[in-house]
C-alpha positions in Angstrom: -113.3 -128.6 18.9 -111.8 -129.4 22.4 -109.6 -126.1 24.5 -106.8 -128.1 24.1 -107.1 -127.7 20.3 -108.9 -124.4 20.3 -105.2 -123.2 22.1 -103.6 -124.9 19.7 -105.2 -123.0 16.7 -104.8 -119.9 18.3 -100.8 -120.2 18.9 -100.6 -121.3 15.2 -102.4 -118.3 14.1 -100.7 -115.6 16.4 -97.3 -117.2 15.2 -98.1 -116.7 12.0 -99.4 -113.0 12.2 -96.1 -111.9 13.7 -94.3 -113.4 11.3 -96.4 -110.9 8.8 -96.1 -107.9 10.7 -92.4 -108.4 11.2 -92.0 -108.7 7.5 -90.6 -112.2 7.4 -90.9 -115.1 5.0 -92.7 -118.2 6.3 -90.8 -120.7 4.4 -90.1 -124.1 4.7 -87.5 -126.8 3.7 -89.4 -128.9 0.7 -88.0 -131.6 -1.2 -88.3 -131.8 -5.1 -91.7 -133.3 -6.1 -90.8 -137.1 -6.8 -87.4 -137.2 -4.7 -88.4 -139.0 -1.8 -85.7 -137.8 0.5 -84.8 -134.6 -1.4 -81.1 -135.9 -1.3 -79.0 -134.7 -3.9 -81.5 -131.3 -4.8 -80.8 -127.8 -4.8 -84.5 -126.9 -4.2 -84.1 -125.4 -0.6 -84.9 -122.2 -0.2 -82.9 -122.0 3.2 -84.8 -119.2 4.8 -86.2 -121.2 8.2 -87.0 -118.2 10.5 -85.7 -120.7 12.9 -82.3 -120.3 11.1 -82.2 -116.6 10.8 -80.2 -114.9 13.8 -82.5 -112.5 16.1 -83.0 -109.1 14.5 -82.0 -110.2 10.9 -84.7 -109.4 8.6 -85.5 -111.9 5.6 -85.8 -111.0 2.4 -89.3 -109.7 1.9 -88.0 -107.5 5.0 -84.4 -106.3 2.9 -87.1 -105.0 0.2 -89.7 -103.5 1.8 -86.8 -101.6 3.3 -85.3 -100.7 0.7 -88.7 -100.1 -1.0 -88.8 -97.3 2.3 -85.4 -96.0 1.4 -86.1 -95.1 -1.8 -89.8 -93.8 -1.1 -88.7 -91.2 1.3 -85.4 -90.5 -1.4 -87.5 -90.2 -4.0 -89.3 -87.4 -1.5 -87.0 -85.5 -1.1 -85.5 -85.2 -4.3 -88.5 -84.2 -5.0 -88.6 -81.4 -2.4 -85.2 -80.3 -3.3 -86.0 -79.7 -6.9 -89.0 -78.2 -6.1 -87.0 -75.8 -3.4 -84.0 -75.5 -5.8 -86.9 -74.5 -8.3 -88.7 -71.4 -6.4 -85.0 -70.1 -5.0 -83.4 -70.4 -8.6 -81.5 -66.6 -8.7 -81.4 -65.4 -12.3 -78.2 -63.2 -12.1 -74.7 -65.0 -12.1 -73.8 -62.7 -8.9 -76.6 -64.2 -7.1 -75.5 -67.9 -7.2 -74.4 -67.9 -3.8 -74.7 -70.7 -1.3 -77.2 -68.3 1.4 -79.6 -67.7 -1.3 -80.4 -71.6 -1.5 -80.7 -71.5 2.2 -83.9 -69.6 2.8 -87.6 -70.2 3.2 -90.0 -69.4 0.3 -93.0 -68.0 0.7 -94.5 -69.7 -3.1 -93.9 -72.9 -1.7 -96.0 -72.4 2.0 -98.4 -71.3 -0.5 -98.5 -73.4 -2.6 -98.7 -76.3 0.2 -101.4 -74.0 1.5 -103.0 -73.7 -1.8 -102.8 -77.9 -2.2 -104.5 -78.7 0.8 -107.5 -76.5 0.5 -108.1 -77.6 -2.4 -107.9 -81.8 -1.5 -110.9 -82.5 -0.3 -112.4 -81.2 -3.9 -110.2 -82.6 -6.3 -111.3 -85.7 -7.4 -110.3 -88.1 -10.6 -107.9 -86.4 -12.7 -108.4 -83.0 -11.2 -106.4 -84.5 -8.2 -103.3 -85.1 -10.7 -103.8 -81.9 -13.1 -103.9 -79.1 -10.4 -99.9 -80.4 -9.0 -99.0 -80.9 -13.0 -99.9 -77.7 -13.8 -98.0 -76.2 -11.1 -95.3 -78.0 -11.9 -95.2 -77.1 -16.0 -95.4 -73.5 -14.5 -92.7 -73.6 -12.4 -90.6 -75.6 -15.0 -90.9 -73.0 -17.4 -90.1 -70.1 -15.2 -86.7 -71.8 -14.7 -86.5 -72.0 -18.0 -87.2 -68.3 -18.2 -84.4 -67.8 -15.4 -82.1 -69.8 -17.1 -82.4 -67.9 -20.2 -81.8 -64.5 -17.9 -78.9 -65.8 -16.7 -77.1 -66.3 -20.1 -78.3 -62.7 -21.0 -76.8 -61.2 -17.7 -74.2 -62.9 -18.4 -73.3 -62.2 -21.5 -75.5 -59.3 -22.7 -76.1 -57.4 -18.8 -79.8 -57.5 -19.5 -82.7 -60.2 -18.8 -84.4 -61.9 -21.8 -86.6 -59.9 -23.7 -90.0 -62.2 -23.1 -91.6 -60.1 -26.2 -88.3 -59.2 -28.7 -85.7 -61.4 -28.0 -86.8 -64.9 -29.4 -85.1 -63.6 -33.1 -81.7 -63.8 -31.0 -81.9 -67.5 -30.6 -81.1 -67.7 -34.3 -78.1 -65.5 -33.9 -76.9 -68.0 -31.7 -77.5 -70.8 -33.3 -75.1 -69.5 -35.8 -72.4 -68.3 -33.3 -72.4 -72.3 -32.4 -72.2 -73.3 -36.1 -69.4 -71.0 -36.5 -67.6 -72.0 -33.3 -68.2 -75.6 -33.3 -69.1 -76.8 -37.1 -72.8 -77.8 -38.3 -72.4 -81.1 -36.6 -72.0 -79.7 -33.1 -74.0 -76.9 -33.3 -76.8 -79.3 -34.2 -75.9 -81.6 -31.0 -75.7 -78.8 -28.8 -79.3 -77.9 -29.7 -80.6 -81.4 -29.1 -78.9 -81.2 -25.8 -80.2 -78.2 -24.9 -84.0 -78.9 -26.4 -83.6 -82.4 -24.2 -82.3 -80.8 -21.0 -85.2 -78.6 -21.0 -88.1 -81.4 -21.7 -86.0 -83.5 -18.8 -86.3 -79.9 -16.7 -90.2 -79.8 -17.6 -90.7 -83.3 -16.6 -88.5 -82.8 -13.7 -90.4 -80.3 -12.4 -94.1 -82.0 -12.8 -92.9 -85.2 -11.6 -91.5 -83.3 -8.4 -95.1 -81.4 -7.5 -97.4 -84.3 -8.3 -94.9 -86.9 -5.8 -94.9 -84.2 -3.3 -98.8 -83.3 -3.4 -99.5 -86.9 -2.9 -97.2 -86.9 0.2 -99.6 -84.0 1.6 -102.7 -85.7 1.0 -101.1 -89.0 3.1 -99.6 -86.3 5.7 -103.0 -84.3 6.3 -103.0 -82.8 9.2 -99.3 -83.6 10.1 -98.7 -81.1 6.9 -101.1 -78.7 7.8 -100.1 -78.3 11.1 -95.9 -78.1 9.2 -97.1 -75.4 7.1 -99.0 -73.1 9.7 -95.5 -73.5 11.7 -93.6 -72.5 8.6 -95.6 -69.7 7.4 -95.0 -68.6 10.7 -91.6 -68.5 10.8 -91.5 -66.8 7.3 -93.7 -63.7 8.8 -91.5 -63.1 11.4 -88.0 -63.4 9.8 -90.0 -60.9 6.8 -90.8 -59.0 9.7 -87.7 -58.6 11.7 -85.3 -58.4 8.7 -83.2 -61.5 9.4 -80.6 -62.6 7.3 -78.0 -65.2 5.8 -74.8 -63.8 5.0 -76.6 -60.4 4.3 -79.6 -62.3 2.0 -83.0 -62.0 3.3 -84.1 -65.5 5.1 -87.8 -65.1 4.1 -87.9 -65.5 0.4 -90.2 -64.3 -2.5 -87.9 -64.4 -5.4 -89.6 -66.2 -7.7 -92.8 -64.2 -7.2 -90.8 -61.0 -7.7 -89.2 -62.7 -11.1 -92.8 -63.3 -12.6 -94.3 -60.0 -11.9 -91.7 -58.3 -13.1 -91.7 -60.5 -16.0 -95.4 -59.3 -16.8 -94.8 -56.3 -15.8 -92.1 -56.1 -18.5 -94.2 -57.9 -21.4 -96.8 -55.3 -21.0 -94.2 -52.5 -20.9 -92.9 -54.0 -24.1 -96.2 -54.4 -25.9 -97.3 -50.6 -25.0 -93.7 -49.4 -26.2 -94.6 -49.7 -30.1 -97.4 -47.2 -29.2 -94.8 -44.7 -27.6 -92.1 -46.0 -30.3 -94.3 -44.5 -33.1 -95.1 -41.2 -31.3 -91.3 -40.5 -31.1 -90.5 -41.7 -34.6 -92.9 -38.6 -35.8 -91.2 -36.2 -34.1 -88.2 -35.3 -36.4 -86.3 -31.6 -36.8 -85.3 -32.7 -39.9 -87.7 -34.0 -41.9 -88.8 -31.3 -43.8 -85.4 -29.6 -43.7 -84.8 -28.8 -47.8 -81.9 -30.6 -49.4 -79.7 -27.7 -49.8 -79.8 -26.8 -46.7 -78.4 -30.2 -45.5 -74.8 -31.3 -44.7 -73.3 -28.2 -46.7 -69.9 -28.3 -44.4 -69.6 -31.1 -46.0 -70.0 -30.8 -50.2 -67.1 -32.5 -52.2 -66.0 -34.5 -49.3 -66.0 -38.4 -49.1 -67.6 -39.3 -45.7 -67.2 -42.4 -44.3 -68.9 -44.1 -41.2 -67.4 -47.2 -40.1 -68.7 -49.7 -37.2 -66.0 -51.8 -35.4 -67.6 -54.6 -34.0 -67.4 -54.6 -29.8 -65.4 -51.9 -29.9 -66.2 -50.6 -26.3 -64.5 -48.7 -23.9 -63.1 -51.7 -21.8 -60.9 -52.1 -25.1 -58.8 -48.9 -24.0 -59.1 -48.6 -20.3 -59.3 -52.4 -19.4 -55.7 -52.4 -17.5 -55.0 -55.8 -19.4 -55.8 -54.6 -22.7 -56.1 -50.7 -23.1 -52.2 -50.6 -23.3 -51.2 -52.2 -26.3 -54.4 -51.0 -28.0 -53.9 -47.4 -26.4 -50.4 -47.6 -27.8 -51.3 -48.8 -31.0 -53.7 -45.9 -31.4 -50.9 -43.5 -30.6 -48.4 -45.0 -33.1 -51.4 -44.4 -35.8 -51.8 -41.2 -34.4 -48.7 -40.3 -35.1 -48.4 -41.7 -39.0 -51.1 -40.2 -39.4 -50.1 -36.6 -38.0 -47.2 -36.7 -40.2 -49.2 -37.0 -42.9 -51.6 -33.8 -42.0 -54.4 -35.8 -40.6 -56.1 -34.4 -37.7 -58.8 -36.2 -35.0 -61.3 -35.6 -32.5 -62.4 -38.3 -30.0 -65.1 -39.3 -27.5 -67.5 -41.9 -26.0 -71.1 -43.2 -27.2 -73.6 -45.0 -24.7 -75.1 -47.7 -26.8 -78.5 -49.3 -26.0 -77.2 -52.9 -26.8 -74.7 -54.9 -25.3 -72.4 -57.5 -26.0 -74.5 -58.3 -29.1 -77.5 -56.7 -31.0 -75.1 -54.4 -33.8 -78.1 -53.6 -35.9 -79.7 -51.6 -32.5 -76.8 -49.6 -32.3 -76.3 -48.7 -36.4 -79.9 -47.8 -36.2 -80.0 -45.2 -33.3 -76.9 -43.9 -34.3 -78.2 -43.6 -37.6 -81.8 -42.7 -37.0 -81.5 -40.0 -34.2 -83.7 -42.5 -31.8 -83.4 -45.4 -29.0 -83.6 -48.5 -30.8 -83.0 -50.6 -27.5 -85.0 -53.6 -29.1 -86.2 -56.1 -32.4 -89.5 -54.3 -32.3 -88.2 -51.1 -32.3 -85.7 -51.8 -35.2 -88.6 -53.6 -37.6 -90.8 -50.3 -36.4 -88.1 -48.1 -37.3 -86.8 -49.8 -40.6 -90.4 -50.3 -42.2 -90.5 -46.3 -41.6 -89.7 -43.4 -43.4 -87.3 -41.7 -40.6 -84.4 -39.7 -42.1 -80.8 -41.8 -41.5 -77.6 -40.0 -42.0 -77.0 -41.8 -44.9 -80.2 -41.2 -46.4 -79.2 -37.4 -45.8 -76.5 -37.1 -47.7 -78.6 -39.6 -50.6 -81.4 -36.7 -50.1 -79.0 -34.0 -51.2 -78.5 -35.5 -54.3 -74.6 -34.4 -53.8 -73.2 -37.8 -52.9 -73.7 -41.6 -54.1 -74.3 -43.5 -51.0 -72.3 -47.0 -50.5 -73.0 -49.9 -47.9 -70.6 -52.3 -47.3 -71.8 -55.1 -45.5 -69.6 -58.5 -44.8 -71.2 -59.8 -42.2 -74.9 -60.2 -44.4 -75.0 -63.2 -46.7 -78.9 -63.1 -47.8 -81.1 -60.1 -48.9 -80.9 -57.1 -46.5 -83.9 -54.8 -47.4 -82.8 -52.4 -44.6 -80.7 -51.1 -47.0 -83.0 -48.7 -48.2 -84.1 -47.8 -45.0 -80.8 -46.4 -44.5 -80.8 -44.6 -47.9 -78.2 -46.7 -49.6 -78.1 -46.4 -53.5 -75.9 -49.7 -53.4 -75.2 -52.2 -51.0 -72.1 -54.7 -51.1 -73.0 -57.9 -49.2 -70.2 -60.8 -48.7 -71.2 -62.3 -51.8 -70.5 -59.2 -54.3 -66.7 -58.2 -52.5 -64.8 -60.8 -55.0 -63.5 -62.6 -52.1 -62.3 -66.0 -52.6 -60.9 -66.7 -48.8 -62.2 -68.4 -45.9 -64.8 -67.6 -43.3 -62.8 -66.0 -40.6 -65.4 -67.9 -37.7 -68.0 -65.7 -37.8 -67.0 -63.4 -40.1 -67.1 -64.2 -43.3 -64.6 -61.3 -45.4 -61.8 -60.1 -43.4 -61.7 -56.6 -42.5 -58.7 -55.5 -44.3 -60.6 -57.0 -47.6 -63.7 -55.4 -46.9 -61.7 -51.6 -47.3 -60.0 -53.0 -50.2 -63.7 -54.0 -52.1 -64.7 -50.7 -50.9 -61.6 -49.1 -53.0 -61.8 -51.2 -56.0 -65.5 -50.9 -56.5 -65.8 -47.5 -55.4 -63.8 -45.3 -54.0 -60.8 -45.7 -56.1 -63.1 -45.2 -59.0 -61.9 -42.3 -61.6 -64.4 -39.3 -62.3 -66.7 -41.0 -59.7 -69.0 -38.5 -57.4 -68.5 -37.8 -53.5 -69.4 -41.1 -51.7 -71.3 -41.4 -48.2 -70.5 -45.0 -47.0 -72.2 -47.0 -44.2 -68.9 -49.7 -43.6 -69.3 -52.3 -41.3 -66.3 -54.3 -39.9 -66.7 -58.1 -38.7 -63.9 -59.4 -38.0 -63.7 -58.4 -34.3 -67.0 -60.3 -33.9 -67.1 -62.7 -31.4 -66.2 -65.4 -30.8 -62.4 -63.8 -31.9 -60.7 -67.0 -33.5 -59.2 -67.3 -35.9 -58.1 -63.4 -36.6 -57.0 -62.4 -39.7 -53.6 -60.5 -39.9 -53.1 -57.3 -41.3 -50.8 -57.5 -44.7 -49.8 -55.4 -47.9 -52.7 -53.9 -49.6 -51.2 -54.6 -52.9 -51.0 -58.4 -52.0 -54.9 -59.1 -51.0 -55.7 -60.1 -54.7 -58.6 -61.8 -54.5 -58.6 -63.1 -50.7 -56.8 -66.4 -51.5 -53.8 -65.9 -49.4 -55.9 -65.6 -45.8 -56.5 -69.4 -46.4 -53.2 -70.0 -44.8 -53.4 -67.6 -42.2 -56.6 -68.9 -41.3 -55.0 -72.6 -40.5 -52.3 -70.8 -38.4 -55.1 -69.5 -36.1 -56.7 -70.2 -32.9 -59.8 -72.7 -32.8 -62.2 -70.8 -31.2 -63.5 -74.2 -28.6 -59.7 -74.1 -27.4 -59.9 -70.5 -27.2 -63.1 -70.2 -24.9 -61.8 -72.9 -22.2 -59.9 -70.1 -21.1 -61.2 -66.4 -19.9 -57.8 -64.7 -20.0 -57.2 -66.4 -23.9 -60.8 -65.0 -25.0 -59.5 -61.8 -23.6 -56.4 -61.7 -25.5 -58.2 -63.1 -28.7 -60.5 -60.1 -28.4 -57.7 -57.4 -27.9 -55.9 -58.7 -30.8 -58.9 -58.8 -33.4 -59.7 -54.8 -32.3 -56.4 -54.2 -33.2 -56.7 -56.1 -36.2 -60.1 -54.1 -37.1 -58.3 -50.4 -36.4 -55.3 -51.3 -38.2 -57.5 -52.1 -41.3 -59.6 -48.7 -41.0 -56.6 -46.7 -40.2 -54.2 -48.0 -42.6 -56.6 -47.4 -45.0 -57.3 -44.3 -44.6 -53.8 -43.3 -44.6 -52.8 -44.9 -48.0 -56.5 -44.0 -49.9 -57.1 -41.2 -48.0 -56.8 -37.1 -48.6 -58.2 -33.5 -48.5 -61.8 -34.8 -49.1 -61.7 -37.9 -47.0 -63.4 -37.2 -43.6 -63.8 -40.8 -41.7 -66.0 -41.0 -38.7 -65.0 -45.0 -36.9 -66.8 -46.1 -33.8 -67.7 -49.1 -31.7 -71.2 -50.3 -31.9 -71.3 -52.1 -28.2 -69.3 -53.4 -25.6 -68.3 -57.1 -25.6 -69.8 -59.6 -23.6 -69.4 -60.0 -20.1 -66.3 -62.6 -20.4 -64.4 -60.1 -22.0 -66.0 -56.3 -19.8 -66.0 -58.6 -16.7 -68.7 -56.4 -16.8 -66.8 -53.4 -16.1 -66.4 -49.6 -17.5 -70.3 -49.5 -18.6 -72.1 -49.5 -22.4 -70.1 -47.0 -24.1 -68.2 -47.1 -27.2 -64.9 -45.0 -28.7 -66.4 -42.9 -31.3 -63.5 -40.4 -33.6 -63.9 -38.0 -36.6 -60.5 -37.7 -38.8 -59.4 -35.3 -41.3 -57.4 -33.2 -43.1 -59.2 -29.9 -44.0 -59.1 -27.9 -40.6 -62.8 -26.2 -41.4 -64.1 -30.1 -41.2 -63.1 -30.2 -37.4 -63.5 -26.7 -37.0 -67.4 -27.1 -37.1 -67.3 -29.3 -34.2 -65.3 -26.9 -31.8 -68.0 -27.1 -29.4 -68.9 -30.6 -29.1 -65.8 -30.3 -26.4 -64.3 -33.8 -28.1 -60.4 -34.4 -26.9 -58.1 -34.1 -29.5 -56.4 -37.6 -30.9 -58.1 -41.1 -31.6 -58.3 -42.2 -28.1 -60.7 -40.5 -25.7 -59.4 -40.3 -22.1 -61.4 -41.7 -19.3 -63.1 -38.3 -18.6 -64.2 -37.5 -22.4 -67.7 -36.2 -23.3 -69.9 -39.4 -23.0 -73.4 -38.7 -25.9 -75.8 -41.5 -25.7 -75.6 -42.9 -29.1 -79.0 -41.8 -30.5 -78.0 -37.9 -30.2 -75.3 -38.1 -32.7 -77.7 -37.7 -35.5 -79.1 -34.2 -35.1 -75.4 -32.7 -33.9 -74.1 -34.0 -36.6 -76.6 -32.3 -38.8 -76.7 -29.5 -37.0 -73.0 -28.9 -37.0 -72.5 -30.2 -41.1 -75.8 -28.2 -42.0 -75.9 -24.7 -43.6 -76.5 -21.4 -41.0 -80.3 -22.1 -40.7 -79.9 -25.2 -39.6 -76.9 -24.8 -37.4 -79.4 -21.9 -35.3 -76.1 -19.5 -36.2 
């Protein structure tokens, strides 16, 4: 080959190796096979580079692009998650903007931790170590998100150990509130939100631990600078809008979280020690509740009943006044109260803790304290007055529609369930028997009863159960019959999805159904009521959060009404206010030390320490 054609070659061949590097397409002008002249065909792919104008990429160039574009996008979504992940608060008061600005310390680590181990992951160890991470971090959002509904609504985190039985509760709560069908899409939903988190999650730390190994010492060098940085705003305090730059959040969450389980799982030890420990146990029958033979004695639970129901500013008025127009009907008719506040160990849901420690004399703050406790032998107040012999002990219970063996746990010789009341209405949402019914089952079965024997009576009422729509309305005893008639004031109510679009309407729902639920008590016990009839009506917890606004704390209104003077009288020192509604500075008991006052008080001289 001649230089002339040796420079030739060489032109050619640089020519063409620009054209590569500058992402071009190399195409020519052809004509159809078999045209001749190519006249009349629609074959030309009209890219000539000569054609283009300067700077315009072809179109191999427009894809690589946006190949780049989407690379780096993809990037930093991942990042983001990954950042959004780690800084995740798991308290609604924390979602602030400043707390997703700061600099986590899991993720320099875990950069850190990436790198180190590179050069020694090989095959599928290179992939596993980032998914793992990943699936970890996933499901401690997942543990987060499930703390924030609880703050939310409850004021406490999830219960890793206890709290899994509640997720059936609320499955039901979104049967009642949005029918079968929606309930069973809102599951899916939720079920497919938290696969697509999972995923999310392991997709984000795998992309972004193959970005490191490509980066090397470009994200070594990154991460020495950051760690840096996150030393000496730990060390110096500095802040965003009062929240620490230099995070460790998510760190914090899961040793706390493990410190919590293994609280949890050593509790059933220290459960049990404080379940044998019992002043009353082997106090004889005739020495127990004697201020109290030939009365009726009746303990009934008002659903979220709490004390933001009477000092709330928009609601404890026209409850508070309610209570005073009873008051007086009742004063009239020679009826008599004392009133204060319990502090219960559940909030905004969990009504079985709170009938058990107020019940049992101990802190039944969680499930595994309640199965401990009801698979016991622990003396209940019911199951004190079924120990004397003295009085037949009565449960009524509309809120149960299966087998409730707890019943004699609590010392019940019969328990009414919503199936034996005789009721032929409709499910109120939630609750299935109205309240007002549930005191009129309670008369015609047994306390209106001729020649019967002193009842003791564990009464629960429902119908100021979330989620408050539709309510029930208070009518003429004499016109229940056998619950038919609700069926039209339950069309005339509120659905509950309208109801819950609105804060301010769930709060007014909720004020209207505790008013509902004391009416039925209280008109009750003035029409079936007398000399014997002692009533003790209380508030198991607080509502949830929507309604407290998480205000006025975990107590609940508890009162004792009578007639006989001496029934009262052997409270005197308990320092109760007069009336049904406790003023803001009443005695405040926790709830688990009702038990042993009120045996002590109701007990004969011996056991009173007289």
């Amino acid at each position: 080959m001649n230089k002339e054609n040796r420079d030739a070659t060489a032109s050619v061949d640089a020519g063409a190796g620009a054209g590569e590097d500058d992402g071009e397409d190399a195409h020519t002008d052809t004509d159809t096979p078999g045209t001749g002249t190519g006249v009349g065909t629609d074959t030309d792919t009209d890219t000539d580079t000569d054609e283009r104008p300067p700077g315009v990429p072809g179109e191999g160039g427009r894809r690589r692009a946006a190949a780049r574009v989407l690379h780096h996008g993809a990037t930093v979504l991942a990042a983001v998650a990954v950042l959004a992940a780690l800084l995740l608060p798991h308290k609604p008061a924390h979602f602030t903007t400043p707390v997703f600005l700061r600099l986590p310390v899991e993720a320099i680590l875990g950069v850190a931790v990436l790198l180190l181990l590179g050069p020694v992951r090989t095959g599928r160890a290179r992939f596993v170590v980032p998914a793992l991470a990943g699936l970890a971090l996933g499901l401690t959002v997942l543990v987060k998100l499930l703390d924030t509904g609880f703050n939310s609504l409850y004021k406490r985190p999830f219960d890793l150990v206890f709290d899994w039985a509640l997720l059936d509760d609320g499955h039901s709560f979104l049967r009642d509130s949005l029918g079968r069908t929606g309930a069973i899409g809102a599951v899916i939903g939720i079920l497919a939100l938290a696969l697509a988190l999972l995923v999310l999650l392991v997709w984000a730390t795998v992309r972004l631990d193959r970005t490191l190994v490509r980066q090397g010492p470009a994200a070594a060098g990154g991460t020495l600078v950051l760690g840096t940085v996150w030393v000496v705003c730990a060390a110096l305090g500095v802040e965003n809008t009062k929240v620490p730059v230099a995070a460790s959040s998510s760190a914090e969450f899961v040793q706390d979280r493990v410190h919590e389980v293994r609280a949890g799982l050593r509790d059933k030890e220290k459960f049990a020690r404080e379940a044998t420990r019992d002043d009353f146990a082997d106090v004889p029958a005739d020495r127990l509740l004697t201020g109290l033979r030939g009365k009726d004695v009746f303990f009934v639970f008002i659903e979220s009943y709490g004390r933001s129901s009477l000092e709330d500013p928009e609601m404890g008025p026209p409850v508070s006044a309610l209570l005073a127009e009873e008051e007086r009907r009742l004063g009239k008719a020679g009826w008599d109260s004392r009133s204060a506040y319990l502090t219960a160990p559940t909030y905004g849901a969990g009504s079985w803790l709170a009938h058990s420690t107020f019940n049992s004399g101990l802190w039944v703050g969680n499930q595994q304290r309640y199965r401990n406790l009801t698979s016991g032998e622990r003396l209940t107040l019911t199951g004190a007055f079924q120990k004397t012999g003295a009085w037949r002990t009565v449960g009524m219970m509309p809120g149960v529609t299966r087998a409730w063996p707890e019943g004699r746990f609590y010392g019940l010789d019969r328990v009414y369930d919503s199936r034996d009341m005789g009721y032929r209405g409709p499910k109120f949402s939630w609750t299935p028997v109205p309240d007002q019914f549930t005191m009129s089952a309670f008369q015609r079965l047994e306390h209106g009863k001729p020649g019967r024997d002193p009842i003791a009576a564990k009464i629960i009422l429902a119908s100021s159960h979330n989620p408050w729509a539709p309510i029930p309305r208070t009518l003429d005893w004499d016109a229940l019959g056998d619950g038919s008639v609700f069926h039209t004031i339950a069309k005339e109510g509120k659905d509950p999805k309208e109801v819950w679009r609105d804060p301010d309407q769930v709060r007014t729902e909720y004020r209207k159904a505790i008013e509902y639920s004391l009416e039925s008590v209280l008109s009750y016990t003035e029409k079936y009521g007398d000399e014997d009839t002692v009533v003790v009506f209380l508030g198991d917890h607080q509502a949830v959060s929507t309604v407290t606004q998480d205000k006025l704390g975990w107590d609940v209104p508890v009162t004792i009404l009578a007639r006989d003077p001496a029934v009262l009288d052997r409270i005197s020192d308990w320092g109760w206010q007069p009336g049904l509604k406790p003023a803001p500075d009443a005695p405040v008991w926790r709830m688990d030390a009702f038990r042993d006052r009120f045996l002590t008080a109701y007990g004969d001289e011996k056991v009173r320490g007289d």
